[in-house]
C-alpha positions in Angstrom: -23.0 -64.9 -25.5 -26.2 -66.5 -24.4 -28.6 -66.2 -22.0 -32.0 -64.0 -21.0 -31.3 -60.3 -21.0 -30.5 -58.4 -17.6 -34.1 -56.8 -16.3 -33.8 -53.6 -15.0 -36.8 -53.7 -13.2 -37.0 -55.7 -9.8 -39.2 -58.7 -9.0 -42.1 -56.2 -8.6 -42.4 -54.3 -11.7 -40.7 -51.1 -10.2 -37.1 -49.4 -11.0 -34.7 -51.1 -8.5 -33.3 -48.7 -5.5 -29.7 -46.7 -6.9 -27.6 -45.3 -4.0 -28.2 -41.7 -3.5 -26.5 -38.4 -1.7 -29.7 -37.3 -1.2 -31.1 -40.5 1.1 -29.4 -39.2 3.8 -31.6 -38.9 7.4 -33.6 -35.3 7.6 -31.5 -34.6 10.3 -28.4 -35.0 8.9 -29.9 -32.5 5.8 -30.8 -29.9 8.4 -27.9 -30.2 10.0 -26.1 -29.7 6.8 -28.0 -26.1 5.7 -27.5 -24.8 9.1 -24.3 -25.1 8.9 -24.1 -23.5 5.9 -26.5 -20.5 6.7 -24.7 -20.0 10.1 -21.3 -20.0 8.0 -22.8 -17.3 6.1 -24.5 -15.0 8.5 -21.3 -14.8 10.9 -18.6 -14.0 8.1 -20.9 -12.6 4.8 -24.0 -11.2 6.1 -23.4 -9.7 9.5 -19.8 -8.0 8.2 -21.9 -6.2 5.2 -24.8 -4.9 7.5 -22.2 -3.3 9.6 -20.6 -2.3 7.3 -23.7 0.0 6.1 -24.6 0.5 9.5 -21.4 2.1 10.6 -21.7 4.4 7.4 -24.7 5.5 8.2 -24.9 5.5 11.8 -24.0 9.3 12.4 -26.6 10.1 9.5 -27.4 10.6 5.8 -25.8 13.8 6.1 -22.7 12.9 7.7 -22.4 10.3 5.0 -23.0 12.1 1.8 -20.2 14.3 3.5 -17.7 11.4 4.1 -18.0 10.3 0.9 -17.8 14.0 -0.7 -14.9 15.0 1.2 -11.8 16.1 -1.3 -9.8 13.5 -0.9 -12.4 10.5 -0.6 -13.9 12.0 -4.2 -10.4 12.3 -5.8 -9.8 8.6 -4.5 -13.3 7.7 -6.4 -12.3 9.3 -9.5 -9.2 8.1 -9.3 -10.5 4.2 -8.7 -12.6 5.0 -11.5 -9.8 6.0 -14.3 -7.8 3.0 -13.4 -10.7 1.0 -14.0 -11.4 2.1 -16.8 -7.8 2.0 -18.2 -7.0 -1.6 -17.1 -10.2 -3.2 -17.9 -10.2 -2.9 -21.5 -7.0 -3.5 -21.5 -7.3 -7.1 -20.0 -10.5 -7.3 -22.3 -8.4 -7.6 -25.4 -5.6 -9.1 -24.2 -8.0 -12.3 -22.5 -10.0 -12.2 -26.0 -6.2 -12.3 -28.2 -5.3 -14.9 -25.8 -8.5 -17.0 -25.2 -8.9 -16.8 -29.3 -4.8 -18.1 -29.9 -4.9 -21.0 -26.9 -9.0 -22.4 -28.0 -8.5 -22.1 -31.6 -4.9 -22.8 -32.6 -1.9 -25.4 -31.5 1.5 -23.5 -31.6 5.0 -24.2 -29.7 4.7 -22.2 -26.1 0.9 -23.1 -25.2 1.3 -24.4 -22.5 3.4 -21.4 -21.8 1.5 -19.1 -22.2 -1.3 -20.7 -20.4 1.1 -20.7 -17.0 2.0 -16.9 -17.5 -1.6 -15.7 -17.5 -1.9 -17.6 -14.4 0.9 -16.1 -12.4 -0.9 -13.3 -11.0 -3.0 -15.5 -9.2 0.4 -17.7 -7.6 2.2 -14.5 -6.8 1.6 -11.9 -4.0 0.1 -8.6 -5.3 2.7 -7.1 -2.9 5.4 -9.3 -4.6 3.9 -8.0 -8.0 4.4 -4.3 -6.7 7.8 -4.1 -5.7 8.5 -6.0 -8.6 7.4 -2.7 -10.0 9.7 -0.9 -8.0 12.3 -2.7 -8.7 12.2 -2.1 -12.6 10.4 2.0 -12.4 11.8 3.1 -8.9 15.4 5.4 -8.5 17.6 2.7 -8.2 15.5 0.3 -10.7 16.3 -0.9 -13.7 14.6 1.9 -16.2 14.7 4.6 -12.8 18.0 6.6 -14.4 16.6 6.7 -17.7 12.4 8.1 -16.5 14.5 10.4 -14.0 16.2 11.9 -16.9 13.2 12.3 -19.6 11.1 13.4 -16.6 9.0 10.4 -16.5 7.0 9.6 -13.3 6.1 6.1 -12.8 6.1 4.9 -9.6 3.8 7.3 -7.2 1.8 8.4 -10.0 -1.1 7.4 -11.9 0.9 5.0 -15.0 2.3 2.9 -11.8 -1.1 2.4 -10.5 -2.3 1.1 -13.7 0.2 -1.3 -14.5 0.1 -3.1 -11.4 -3.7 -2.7 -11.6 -3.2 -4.6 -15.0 -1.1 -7.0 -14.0 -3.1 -8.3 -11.1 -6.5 -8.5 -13.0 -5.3 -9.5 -16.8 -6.3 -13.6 -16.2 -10.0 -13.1 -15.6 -11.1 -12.4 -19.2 -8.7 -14.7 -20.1 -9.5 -17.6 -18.1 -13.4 -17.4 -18.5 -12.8 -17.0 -22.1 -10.6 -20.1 -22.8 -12.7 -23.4 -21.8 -16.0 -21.9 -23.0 -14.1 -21.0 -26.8 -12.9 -24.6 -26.4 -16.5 -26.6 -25.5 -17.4 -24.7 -28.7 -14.7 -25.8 -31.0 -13.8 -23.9 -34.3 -16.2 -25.5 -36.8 -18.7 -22.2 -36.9 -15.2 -20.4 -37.3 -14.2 -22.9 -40.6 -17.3 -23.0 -42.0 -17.2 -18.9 -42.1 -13.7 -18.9 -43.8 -14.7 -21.6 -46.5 -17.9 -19.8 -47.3 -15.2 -16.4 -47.9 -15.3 -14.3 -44.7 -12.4 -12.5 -43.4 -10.9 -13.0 -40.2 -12.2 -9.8 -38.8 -15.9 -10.8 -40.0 -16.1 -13.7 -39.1 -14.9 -12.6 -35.7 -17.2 -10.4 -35.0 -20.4 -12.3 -36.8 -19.5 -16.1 -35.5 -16.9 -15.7 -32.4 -17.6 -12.5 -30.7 -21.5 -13.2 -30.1 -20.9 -16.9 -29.5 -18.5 -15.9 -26.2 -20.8 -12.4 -25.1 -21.9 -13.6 -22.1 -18.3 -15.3 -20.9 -16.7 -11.9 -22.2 -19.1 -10.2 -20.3 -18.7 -12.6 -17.2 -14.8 -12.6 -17.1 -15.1 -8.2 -17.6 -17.1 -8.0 -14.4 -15.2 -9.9 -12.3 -11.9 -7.9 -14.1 -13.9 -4.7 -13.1 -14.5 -5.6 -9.3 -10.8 -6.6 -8.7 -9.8 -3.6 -10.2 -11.5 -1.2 -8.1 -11.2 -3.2 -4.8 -6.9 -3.9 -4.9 -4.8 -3.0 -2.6 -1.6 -4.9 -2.2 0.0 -4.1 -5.4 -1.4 -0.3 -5.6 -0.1 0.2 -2.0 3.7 -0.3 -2.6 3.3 1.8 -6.1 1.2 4.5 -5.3 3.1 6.5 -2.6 -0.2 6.7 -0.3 -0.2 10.4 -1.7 -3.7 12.0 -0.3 -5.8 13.4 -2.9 -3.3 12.3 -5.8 -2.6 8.6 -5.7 -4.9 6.5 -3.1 -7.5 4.6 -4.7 -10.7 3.7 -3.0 -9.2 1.0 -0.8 -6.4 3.0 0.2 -8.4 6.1 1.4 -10.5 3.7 3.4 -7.3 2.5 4.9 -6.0 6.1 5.8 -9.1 7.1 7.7 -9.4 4.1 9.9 -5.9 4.6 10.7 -6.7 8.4 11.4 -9.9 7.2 13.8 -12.2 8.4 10.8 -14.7 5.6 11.3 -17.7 7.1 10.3 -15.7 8.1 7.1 -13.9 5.3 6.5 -17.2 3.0 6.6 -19.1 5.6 4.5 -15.9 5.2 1.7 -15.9 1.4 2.4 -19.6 1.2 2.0 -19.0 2.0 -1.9 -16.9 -1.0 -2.7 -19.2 -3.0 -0.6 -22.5 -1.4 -2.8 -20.3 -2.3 -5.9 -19.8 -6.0 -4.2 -23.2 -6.3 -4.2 -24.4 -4.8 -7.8 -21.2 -7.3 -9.3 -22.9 -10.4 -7.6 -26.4 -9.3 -8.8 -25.1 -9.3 -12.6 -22.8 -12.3 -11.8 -25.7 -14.5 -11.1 -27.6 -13.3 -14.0 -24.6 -13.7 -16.2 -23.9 -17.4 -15.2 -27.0 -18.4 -15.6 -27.3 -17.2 -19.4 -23.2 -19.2 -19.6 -24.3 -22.2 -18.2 -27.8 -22.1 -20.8 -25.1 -21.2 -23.5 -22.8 -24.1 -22.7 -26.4 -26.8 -22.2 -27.0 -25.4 -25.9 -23.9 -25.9 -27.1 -23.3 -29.4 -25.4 -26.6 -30.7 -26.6 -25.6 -29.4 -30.3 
């Protein structure tokens, strides 16, 4: 084709005017933030401070006492131990499965892909009485626990599993679209040159993901500690044996404990706070990961 090249400079010498979303009038700018920041004070920031203010209304003392009280620090340890069961739990099963879907085509992908996002389609209370249904008396396995003297179901293993089950995709599914932006050429170039699986695992994969692992852990971590649903059908609301954290908080408000049911509620909110501090840090050193990688 002929003709004199397209200029992309207008008739004086200057860039010619694109369409922007940020041309819009001042006002309508303004109008837009406040929005936003009124959004925010009315259902994030005024909910926490009262939160903190309710828990520490009546005092430090009262709330070093709320929070101290038998069954509130049973629930805490008890929060505790199932989070630190579950997590690394879902740690290696997200890594196994992130590794198998990013890295390798086999028959059931796409499978596999929809089961480890089922716990976020179905109910944590449906995933609890599915619990029931399989560890309770009249479940499937109840006979057989009954008669080996195996406690499920109102005990700590029953708390666990549906803890497990409710929190097992976020490793997972932070872990799969960064392993695939990176591709597996690091990972064949290590085999060719000789090493192992396991080496070259833990030499070429394992830092390459840290900060996603690390990412998908916290948010595994804060969903642990903060469910209710599923733990509430399994757990038997047993004071000082099975209520977690969010259970105990319930229980006290219920009982007109609201001094001691802010004070208890105030942890998970603290814990809210500390995830989101590492949160931001931690997707900011992802997203300059993935810029890296992209631009590689």
């Amino acid at each position: 084709m002929s003709g004199a090249p397209t200029s992309t400079f207008n008739g004086r010498g200057e860039p010619p005017l694109t369409p922007s979303a940020t041309l819009e009038p001042l006002w309508v700018r303004v109008a837009l933030v406040g929005v936003a920041l009124a959004f925010l004070t009315l259902f994030l920031f005024v909910p926490l401070v009262a939160v903190f203010y309710e828990a520490l209304k009546k005092g430090w003392d009262v709330y070093v006492a709320s929070i101290t009280e038998p069954d509130a620090w049973s629930a805490i340890k008890l929060t505790l131990l199932t989070a630190a069961i579950a997590v690394p739990l879902n740690l290696v099963f997200g890594v196994a499965a992130a590794w198998a879907i990013a890295k390798f085509e086999f028959r059931g992908k796409n499978l596999l892909l929809t089961l480890i996002d089922l716990p976020f389609s179905v109910s944590p209370v449906i995933s609890g009485l599915i619990y029931v249904l399989l560890f309770g008396l009249q479940g499937y396995f109840g006979p057989w626990l009954r008669e080996h003297d195996i406690k499920i179901l109102f005990a700590v293993p029953g708390i666990v599993l549906a803890t497990v089950f409710v929190t097992f995709p976020f490793v997972a599914r932070e872990l799969i679209p960064l392993m695939q932006s990176q591709g597996s050429e690091e990972e064949e170039a290590a085999l060719v040159l000789g090493a192992s699986g396991w080496r070259t695992f833990w030499h070429v994969t394992l830092p390459n993901i840290k900060w996603g692992l690390l990412y998908g852990v916290i948010l595994c971590n804060a969903r642990a500690m903060g469910e209710f649903g599923a733990v509430s059908v399994v757990s038997g609301h047993i004071r000082g044996e099975t209520n977690t954290i969010p259970l105990q908080v319930e229980i006290l408000y219920n009982e007109f404990n609201i001094t001691g049911a802010f004070a208890v509620a105030s942890l998970l909110a603290f814990l809210a706070l500390v995830t989101l501090a590492i949160k931001s840090v931690i997707e900011w050193r992802l997203h300059k990961q993935l810029t890296v990688s992209e631009s590689e």
